[in-house]
Biopython code that builds the backbone (N, CA, C, O; Angstrom):
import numpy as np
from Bio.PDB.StructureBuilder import StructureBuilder

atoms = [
    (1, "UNK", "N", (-4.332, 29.147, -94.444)),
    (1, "UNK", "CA", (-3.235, 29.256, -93.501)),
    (1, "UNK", "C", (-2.286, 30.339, -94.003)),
    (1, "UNK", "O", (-1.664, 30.342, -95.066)),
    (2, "UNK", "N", (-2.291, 31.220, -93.077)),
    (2, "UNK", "CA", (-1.035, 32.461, -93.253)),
    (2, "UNK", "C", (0.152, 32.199, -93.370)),
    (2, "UNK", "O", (0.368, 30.999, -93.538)),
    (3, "UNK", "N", (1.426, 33.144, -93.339)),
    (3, "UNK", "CA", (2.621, 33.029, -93.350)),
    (3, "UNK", "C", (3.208, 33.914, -92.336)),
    (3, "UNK", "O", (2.401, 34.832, -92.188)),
    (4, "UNK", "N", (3.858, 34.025, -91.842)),
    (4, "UNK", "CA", (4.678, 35.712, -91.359)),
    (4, "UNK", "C", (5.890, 34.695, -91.153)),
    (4, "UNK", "O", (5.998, 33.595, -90.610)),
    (5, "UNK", "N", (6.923, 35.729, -91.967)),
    (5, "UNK", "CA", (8.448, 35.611, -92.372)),
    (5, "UNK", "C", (9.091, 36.537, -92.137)),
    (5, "UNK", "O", (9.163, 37.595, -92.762)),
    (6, "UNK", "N", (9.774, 36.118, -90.928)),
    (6, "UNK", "CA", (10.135, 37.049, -89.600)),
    (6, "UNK", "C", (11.720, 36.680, -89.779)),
    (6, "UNK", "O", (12.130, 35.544, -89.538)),
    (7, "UNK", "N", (12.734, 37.933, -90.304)),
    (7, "UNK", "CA", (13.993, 37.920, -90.206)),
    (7, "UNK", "C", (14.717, 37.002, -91.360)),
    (7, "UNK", "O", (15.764, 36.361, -91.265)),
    (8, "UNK", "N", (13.935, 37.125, -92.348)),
    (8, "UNK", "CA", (14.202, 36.985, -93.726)),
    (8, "UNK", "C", (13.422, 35.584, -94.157)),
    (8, "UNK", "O", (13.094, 34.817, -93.251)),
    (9, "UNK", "N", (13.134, 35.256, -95.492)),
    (9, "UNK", "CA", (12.279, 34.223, -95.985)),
    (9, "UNK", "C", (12.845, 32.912, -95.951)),
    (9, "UNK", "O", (12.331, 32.041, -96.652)),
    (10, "UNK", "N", (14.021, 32.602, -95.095)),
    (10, "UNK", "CA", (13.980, 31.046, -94.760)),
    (10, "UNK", "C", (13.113, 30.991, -93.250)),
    (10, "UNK", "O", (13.098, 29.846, -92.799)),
    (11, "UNK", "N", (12.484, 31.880, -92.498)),
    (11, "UNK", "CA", (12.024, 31.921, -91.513)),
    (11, "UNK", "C", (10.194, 32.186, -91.923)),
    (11, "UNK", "O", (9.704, 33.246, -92.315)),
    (12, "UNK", "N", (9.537, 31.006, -91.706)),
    (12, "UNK", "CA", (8.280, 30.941, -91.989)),
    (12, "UNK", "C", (7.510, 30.276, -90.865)),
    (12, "UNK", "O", (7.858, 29.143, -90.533)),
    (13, "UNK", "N", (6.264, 31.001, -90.104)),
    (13, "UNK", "CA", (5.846, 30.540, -89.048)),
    (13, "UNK", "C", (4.408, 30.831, -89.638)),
    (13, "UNK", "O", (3.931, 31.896, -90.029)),
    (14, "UNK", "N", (3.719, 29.237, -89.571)),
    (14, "UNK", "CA", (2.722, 29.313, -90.112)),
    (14, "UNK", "C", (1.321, 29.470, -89.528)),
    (14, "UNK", "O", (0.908, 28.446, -88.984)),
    (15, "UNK", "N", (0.383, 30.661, -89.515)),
    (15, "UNK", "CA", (-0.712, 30.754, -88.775)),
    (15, "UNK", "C", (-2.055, 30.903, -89.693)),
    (15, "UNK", "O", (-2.093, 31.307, -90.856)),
    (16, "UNK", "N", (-3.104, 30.492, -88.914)),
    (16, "UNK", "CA", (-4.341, 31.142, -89.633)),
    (16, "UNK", "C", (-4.887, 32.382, -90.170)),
    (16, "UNK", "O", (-5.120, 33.391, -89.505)),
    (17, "UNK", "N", (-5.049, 32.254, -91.256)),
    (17, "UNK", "CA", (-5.176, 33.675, -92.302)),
    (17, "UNK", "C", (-6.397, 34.865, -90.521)),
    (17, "UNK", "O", (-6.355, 36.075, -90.299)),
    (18, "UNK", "N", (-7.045, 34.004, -89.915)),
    (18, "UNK", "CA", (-7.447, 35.366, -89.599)),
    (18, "UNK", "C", (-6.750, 35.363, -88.085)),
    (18, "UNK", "O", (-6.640, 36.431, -87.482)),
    (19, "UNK", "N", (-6.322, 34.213, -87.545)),
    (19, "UNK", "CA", (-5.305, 34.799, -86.306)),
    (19, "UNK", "C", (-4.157, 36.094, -87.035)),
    (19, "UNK", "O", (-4.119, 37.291, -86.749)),
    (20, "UNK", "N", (-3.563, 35.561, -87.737)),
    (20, "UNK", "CA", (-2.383, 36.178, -88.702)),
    (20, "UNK", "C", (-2.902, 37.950, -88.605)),
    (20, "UNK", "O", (-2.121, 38.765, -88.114)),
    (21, "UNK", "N", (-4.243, 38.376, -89.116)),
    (21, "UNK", "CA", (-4.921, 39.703, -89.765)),
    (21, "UNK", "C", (-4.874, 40.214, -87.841)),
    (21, "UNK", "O", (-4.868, 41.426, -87.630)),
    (22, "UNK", "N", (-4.854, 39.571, -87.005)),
    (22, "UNK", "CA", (-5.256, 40.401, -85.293)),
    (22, "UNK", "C", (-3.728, 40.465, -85.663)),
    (22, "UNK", "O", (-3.493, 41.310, -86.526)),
    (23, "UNK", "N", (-2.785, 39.860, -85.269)),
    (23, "UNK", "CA", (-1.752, 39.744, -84.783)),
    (23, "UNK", "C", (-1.080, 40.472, -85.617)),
    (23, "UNK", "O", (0.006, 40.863, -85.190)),
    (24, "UNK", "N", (-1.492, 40.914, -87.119)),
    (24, "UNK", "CA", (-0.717, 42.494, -87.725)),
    (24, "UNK", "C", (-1.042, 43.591, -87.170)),
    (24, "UNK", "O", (-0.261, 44.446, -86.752)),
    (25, "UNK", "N", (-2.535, 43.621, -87.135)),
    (25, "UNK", "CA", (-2.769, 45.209, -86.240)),
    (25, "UNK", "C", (-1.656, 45.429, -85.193)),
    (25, "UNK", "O", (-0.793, 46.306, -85.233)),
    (26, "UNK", "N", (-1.876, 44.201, -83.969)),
    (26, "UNK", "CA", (-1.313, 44.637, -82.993)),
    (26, "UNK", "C", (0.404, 45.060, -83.306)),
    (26, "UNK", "O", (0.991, 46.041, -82.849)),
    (27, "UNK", "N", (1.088, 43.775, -84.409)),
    (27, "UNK", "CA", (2.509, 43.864, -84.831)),
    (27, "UNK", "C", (2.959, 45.394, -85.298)),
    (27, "UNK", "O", (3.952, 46.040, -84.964)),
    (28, "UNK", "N", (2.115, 45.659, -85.989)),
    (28, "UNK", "CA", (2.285, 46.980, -86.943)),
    (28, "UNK", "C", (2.231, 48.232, -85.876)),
    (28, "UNK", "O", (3.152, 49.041, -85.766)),
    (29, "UNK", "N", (0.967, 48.275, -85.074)),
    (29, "UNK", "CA", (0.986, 49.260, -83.987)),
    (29, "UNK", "C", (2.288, 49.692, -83.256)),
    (29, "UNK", "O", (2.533, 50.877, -83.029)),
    (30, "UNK", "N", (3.066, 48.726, -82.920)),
    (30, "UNK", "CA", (3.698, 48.162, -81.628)),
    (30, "UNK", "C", (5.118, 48.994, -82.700)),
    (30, "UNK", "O", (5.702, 50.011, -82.323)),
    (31, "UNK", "N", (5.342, 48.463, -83.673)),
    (31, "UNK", "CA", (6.709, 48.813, -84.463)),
    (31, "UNK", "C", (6.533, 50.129, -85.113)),
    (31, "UNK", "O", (7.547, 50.582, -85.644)),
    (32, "UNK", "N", (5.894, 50.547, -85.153)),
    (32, "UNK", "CA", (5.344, 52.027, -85.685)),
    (32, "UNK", "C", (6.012, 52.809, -84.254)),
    (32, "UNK", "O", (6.671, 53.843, -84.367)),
    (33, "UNK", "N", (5.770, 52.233, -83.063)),
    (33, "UNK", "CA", (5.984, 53.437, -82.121)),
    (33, "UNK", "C", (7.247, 52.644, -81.871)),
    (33, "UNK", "O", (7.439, 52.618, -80.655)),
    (34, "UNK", "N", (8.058, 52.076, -82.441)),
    (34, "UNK", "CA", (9.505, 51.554, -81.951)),
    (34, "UNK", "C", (9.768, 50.556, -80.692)),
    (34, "UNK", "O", (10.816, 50.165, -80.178)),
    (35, "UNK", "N", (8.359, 50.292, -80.393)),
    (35, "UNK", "CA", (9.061, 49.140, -79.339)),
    (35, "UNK", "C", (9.418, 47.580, -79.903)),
    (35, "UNK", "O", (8.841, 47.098, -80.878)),
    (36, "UNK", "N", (10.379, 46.932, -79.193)),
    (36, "UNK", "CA", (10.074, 45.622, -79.458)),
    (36, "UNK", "C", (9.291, 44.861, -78.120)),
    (36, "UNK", "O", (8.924, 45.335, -77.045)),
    (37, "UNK", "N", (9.215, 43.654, -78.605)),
    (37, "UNK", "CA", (8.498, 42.692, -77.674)),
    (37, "UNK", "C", (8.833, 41.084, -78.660)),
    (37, "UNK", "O", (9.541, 40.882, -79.647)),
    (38, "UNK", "N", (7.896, 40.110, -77.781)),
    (38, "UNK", "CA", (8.102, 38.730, -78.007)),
    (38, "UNK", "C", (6.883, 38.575, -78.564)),
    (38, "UNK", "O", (6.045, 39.458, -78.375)),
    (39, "UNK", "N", (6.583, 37.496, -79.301)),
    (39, "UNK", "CA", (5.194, 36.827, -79.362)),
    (39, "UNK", "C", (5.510, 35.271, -79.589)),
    (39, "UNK", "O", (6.201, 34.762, -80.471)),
    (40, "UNK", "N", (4.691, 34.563, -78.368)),
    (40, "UNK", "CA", (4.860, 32.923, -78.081)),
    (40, "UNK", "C", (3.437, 32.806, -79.225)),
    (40, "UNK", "O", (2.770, 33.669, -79.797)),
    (41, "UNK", "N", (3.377, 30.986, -79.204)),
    (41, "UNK", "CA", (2.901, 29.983, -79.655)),
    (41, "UNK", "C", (2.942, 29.161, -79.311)),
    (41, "UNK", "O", (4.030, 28.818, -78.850)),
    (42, "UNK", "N", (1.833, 28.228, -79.263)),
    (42, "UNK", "CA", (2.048, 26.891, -78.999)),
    (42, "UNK", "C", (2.298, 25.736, -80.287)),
    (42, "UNK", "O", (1.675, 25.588, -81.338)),
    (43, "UNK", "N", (2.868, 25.380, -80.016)),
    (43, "UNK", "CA", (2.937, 24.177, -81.526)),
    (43, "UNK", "C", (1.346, 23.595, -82.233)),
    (43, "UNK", "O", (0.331, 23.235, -81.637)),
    (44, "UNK", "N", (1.593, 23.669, -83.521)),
    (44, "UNK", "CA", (0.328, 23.312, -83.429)),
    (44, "UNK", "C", (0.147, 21.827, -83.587)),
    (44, "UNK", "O", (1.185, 21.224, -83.860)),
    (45, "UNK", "N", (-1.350, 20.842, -83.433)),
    (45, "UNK", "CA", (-1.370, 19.383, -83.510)),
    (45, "UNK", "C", (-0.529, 18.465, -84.779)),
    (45, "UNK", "O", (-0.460, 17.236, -84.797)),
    (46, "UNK", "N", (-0.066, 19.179, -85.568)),
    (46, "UNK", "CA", (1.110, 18.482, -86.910)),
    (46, "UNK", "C", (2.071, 18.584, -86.975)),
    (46, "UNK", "O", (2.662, 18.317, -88.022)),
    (47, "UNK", "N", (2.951, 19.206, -85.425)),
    (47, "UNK", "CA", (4.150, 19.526, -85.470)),
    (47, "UNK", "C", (4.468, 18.792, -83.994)),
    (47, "UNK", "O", (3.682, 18.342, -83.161)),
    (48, "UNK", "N", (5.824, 18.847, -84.002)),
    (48, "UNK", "CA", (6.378, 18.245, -82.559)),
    (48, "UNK", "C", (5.568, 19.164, -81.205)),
    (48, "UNK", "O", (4.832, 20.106, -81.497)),
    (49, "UNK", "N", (5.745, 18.864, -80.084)),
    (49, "UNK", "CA", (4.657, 18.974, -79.347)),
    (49, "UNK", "C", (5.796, 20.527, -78.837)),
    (49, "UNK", "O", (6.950, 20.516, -79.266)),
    (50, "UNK", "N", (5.393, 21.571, -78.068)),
    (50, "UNK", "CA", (5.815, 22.368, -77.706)),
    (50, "UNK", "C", (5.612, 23.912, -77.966)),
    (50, "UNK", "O", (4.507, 24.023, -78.497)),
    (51, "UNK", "N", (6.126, 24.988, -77.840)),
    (51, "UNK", "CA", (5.488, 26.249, -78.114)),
    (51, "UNK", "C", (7.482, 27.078, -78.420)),
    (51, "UNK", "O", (8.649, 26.765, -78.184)),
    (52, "UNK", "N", (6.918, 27.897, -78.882)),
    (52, "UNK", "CA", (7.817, 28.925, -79.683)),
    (52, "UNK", "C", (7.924, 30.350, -79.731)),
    (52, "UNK", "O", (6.852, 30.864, -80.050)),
    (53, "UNK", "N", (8.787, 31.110, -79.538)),
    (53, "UNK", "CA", (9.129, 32.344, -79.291)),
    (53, "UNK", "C", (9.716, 33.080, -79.969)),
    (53, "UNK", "O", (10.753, 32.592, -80.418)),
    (54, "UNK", "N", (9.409, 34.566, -80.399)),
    (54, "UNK", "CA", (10.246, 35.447, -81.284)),
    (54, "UNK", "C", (10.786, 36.981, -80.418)),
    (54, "UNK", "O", (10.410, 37.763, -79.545)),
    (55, "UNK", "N", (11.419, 36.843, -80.949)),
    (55, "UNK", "CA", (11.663, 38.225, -80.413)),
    (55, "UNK", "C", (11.248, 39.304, -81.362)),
    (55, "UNK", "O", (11.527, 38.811, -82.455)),
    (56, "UNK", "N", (10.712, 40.565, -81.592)),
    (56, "UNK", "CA", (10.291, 41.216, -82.704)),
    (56, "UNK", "C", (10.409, 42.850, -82.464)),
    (56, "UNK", "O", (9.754, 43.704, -81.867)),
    (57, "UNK", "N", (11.472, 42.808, -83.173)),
    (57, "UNK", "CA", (12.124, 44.342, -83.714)),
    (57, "UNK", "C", (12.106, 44.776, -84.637)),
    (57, "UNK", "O", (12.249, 44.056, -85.625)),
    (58, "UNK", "N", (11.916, 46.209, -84.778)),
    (58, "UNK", "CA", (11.475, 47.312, -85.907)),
    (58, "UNK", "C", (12.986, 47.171, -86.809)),
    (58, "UNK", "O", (12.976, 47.743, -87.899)),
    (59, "UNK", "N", (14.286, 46.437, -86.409)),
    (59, "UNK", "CA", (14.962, 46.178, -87.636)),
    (59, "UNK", "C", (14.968, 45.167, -88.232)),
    (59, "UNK", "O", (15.631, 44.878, -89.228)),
    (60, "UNK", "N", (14.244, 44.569, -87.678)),
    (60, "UNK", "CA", (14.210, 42.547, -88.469)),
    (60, "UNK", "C", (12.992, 42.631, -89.308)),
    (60, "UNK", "O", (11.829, 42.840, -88.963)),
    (61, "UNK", "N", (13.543, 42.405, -90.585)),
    (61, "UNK", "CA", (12.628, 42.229, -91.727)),
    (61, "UNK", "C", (11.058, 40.919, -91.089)),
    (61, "UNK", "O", (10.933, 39.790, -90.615)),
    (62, "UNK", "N", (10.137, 42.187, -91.558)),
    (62, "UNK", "CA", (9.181, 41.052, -91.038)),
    (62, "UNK", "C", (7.940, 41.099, -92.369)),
    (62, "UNK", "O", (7.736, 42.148, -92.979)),
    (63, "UNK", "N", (7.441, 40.250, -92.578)),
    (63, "UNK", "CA", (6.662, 40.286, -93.694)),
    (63, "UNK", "C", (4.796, 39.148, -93.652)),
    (63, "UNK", "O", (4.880, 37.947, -93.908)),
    (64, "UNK", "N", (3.662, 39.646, -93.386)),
    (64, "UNK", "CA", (2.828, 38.608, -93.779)),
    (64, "UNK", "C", (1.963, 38.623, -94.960)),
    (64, "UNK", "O", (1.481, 39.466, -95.717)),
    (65, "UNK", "N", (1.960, 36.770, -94.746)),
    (65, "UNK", "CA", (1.289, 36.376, -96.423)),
    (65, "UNK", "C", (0.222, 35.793, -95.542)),
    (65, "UNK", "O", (0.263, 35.164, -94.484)),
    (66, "UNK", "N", (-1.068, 36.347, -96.587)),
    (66, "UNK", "CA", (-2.425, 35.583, -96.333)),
    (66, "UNK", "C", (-2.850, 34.633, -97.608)),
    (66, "UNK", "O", (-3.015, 34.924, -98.793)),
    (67, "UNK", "N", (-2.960, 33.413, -96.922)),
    (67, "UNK", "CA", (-3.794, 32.586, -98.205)),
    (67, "UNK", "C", (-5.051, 33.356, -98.776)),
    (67, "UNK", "O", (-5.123, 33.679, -99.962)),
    (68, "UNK", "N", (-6.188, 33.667, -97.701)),
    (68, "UNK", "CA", (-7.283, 34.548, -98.300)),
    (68, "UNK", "C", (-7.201, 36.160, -98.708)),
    (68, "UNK", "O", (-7.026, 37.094, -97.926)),
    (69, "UNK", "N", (-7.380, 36.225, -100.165)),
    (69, "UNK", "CA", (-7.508, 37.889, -100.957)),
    (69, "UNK", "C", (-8.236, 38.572, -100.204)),
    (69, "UNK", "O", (-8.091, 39.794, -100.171)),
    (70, "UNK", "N", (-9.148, 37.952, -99.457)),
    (70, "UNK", "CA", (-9.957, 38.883, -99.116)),
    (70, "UNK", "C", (-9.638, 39.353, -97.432)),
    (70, "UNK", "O", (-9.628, 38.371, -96.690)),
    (71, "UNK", "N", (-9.422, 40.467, -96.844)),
    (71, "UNK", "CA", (-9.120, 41.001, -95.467)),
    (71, "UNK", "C", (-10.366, 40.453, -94.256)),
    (71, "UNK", "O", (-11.589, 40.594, -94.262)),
    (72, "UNK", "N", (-9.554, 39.870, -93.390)),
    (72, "UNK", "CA", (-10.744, 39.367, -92.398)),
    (72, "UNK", "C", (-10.883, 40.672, -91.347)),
    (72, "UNK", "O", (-10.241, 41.644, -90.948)),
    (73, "UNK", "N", (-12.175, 40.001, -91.184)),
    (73, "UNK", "CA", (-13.208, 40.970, -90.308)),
    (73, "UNK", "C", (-12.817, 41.175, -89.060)),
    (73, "UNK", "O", (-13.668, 40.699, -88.309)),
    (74, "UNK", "N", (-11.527, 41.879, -88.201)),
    (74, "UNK", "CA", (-11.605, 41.706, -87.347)),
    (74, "UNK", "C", (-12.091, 41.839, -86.123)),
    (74, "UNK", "O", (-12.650, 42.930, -86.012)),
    (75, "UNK", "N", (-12.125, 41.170, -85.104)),
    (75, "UNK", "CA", (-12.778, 41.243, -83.593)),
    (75, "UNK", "C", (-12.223, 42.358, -82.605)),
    (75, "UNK", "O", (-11.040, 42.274, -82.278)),
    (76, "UNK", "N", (-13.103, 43.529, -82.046)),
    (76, "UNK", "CA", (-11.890, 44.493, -81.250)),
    (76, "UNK", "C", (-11.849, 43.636, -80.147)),
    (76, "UNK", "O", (-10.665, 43.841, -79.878)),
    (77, "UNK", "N", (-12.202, 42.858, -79.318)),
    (77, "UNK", "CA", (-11.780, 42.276, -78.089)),
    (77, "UNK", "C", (-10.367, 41.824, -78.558)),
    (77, "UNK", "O", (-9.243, 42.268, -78.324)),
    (78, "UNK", "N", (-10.924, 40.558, -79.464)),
    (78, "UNK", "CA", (-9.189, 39.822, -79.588)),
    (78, "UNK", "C", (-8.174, 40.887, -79.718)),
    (78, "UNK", "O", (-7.120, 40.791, -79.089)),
    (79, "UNK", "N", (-8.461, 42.085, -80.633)),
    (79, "UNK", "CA", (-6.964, 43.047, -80.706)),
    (79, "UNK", "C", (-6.957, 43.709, -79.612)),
    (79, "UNK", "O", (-5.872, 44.290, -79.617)),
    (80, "UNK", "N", (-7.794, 44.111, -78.194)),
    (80, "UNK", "CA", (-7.372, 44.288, -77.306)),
    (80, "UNK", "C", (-6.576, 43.905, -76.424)),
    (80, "UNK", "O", (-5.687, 44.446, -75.766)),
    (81, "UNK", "N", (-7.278, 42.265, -76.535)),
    (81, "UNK", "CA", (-6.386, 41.311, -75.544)),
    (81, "UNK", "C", (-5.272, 41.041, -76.237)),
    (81, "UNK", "O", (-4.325, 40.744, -75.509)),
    (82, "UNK", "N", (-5.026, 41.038, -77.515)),
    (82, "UNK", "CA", (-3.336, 40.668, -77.899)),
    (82, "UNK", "C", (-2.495, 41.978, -77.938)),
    (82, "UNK", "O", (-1.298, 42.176, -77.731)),
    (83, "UNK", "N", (-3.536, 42.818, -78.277)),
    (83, "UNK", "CA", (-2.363, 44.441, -77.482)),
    (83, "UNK", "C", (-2.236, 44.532, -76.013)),
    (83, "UNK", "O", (-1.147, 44.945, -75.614)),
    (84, "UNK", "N", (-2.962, 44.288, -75.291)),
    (84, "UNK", "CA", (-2.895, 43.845, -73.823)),
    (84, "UNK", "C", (-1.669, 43.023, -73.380)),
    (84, "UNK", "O", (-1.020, 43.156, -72.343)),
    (85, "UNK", "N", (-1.412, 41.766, -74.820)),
    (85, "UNK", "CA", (-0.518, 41.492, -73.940)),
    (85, "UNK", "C", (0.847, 41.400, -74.397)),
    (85, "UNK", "O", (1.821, 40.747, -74.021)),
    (86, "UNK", "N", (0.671, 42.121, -75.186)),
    (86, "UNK", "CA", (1.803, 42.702, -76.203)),
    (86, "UNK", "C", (2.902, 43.866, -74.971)),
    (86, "UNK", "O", (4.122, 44.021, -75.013)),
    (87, "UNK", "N", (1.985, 44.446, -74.077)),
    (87, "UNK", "CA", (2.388, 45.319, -73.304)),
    (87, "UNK", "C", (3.030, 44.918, -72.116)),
    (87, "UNK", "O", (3.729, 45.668, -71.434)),
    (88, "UNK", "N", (2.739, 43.455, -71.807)),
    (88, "UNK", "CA", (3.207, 42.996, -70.574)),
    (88, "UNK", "C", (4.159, 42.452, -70.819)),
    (88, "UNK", "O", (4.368, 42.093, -71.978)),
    (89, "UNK", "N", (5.209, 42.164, -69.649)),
    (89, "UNK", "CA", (6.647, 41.526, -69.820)),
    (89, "UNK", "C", (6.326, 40.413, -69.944)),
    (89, "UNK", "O", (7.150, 39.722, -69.344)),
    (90, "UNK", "N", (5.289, 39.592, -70.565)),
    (90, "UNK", "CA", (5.706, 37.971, -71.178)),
    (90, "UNK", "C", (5.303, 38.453, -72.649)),
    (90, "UNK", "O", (5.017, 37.545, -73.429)),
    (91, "UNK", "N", (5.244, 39.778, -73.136)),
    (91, "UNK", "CA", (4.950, 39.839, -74.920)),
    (91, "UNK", "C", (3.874, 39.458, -75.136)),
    (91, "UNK", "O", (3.029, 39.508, -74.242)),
    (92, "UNK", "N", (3.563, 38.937, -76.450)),
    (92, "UNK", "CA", (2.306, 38.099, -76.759)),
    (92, "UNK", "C", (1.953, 37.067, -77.275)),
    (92, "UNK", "O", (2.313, 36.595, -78.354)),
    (93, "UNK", "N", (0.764, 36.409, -76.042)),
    (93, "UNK", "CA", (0.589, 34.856, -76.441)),
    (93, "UNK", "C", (-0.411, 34.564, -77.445)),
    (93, "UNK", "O", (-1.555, 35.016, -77.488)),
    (94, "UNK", "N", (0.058, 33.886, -78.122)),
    (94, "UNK", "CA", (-1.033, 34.267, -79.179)),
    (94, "UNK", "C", (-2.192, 33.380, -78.380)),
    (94, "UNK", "O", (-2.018, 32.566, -77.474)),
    (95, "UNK", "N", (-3.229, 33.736, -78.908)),
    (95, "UNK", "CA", (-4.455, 32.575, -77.750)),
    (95, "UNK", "C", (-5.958, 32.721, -78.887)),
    (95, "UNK", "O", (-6.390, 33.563, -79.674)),
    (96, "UNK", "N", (-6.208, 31.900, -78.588)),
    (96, "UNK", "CA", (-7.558, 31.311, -79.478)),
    (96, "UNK", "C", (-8.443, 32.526, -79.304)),
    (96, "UNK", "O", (-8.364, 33.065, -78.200)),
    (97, "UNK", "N", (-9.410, 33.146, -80.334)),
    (97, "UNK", "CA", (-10.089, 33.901, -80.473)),
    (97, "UNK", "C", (-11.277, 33.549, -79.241)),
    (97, "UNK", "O", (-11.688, 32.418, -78.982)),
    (98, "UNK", "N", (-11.645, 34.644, -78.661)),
    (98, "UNK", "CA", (-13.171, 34.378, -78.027)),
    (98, "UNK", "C", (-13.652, 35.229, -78.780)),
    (98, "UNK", "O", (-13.135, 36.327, -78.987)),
    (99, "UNK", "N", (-14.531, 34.888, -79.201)),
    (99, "UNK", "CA", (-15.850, 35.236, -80.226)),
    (99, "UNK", "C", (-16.729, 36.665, -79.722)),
    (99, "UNK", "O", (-17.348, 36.578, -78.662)),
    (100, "UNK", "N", (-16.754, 37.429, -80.174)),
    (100, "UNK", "CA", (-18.106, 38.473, -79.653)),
    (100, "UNK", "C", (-18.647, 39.176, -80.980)),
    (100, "UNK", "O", (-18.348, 38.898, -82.142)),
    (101, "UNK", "N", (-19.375, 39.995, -80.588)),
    (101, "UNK", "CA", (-20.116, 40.585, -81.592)),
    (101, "UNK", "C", (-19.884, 42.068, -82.158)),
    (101, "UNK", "O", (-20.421, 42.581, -83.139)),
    (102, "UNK", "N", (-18.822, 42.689, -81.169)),
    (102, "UNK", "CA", (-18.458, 43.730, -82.075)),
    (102, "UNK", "C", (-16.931, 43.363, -82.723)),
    (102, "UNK", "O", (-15.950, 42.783, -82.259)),
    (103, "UNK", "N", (-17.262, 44.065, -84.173)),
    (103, "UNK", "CA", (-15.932, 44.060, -84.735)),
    (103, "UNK", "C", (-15.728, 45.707, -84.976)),
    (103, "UNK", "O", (-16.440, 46.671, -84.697)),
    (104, "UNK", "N", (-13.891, 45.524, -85.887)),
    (104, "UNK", "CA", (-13.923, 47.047, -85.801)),
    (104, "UNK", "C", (-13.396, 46.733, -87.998)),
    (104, "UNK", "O", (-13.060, 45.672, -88.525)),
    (105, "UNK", "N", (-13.514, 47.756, -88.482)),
    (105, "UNK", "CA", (-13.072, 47.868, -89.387)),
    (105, "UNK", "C", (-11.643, 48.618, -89.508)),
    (105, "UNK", "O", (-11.374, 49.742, -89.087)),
    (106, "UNK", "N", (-10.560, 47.462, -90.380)),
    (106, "UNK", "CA", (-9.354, 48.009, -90.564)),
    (106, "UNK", "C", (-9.241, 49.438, -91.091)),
    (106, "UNK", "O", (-8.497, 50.304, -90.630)),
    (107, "UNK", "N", (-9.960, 49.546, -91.969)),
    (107, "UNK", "CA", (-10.249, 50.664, -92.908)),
    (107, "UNK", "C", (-10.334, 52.091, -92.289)),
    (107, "UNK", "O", (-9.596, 53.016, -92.629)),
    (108, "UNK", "N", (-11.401, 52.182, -91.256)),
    (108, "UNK", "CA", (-11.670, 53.030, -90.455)),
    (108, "UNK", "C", (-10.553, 52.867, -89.633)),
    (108, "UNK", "O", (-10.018, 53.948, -89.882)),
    (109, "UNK", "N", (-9.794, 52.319, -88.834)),
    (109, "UNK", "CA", (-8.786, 52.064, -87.872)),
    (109, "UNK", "C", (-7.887, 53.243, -88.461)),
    (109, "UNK", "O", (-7.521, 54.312, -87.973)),
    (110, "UNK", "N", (-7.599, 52.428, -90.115)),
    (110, "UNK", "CA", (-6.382, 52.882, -90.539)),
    (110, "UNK", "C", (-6.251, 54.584, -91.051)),
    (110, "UNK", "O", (-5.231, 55.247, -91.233)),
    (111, "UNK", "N", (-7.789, 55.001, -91.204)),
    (111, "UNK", "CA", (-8.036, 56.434, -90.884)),
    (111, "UNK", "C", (-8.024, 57.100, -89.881)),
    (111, "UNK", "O", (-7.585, 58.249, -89.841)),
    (112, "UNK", "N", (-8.454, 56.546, -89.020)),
    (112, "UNK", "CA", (-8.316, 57.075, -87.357)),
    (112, "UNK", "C", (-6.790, 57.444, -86.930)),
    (112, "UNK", "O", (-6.495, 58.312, -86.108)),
    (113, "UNK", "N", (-5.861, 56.605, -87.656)),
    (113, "UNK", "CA", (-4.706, 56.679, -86.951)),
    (113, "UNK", "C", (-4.168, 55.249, -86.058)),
    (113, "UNK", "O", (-4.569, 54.180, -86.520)),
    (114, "UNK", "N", (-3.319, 55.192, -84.861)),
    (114, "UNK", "CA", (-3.797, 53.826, -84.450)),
    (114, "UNK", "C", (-5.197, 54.246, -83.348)),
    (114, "UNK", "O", (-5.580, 55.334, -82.917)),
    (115, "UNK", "N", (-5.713, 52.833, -83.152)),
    (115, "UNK", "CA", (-6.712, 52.380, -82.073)),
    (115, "UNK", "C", (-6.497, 52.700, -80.827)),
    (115, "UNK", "O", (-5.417, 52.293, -80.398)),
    (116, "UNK", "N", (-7.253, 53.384, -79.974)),
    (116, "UNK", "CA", (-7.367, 53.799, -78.985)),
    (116, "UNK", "C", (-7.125, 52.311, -78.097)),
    (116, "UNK", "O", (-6.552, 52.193, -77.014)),
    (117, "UNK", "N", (-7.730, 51.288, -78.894)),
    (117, "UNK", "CA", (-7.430, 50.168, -77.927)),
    (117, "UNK", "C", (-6.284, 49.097, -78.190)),
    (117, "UNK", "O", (-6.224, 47.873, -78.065)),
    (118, "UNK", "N", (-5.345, 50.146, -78.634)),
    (118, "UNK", "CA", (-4.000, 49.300, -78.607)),
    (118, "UNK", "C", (-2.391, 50.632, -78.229)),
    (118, "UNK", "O", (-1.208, 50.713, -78.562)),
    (119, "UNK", "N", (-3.583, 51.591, -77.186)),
    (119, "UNK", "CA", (-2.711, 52.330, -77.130)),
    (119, "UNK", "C", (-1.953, 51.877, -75.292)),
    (119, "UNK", "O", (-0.972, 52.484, -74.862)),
]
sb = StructureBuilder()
sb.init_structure("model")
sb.init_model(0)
sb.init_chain("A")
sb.init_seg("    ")
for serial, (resi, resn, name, xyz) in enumerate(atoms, 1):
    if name == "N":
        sb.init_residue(resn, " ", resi, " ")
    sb.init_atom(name, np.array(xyz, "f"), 0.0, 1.0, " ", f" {name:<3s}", serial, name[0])
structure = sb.get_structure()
């Protein structure tokens, strides 16, 4: 289970090490070119029942921690669809991975520049 500590370290919202690894690409993309936006949640089953909202700006200290050393593999659909909806006026929901078979490598991404599919 991840961390991201959004607007200083008494603020800890806890996600899965590889939801957490989509939802930096898209975070990092998005604040690199100066926009802000929101990203919802739903509560998860160990917490009071309900969903949660941030607002997220290139001046609010934002920071993520992964339990796993090792960088997950990510999926280009999912970082499409959460840059997809990163772009629309409800921000982004975070939403359960659908599974496919191509992935993209951060590595290469992060040589390329950003992703064509989070432009």
């Amino acid at each position: 289970m991840g961390t991201l500590y959004y607007g200083g370290e008494s603020t800890a919202v806890h996600i899965e090490d590889r939801a957490l690894a989509h939802l930096k690409v898209v975070i990092a993309t998005k604040l690199r070119r100066g926009e802000s936006f929101t990203v919802s949640w739903r509560h998860p089953d160990d917490q009071p029942r309900g969903r949660s909202t941030v607002w997220i700006h290139p001046s609010i200290p934002l920071r993520f921690v992964f339990d796993d050393p090792e960088p997950a593999q990510l999926s280009r659909s999912w970082v499409e669809e959460l840059a997809s909806s990163a772009s629309s006026s409800g921000g982004i929901m975070l939403i359960a991975e659908h599974f496919d078979t191509e992935s993209m490598d951060v590595a290469d991404d992060a040589r390329q520049g950003s992703s064509s599919a989070l432009a």
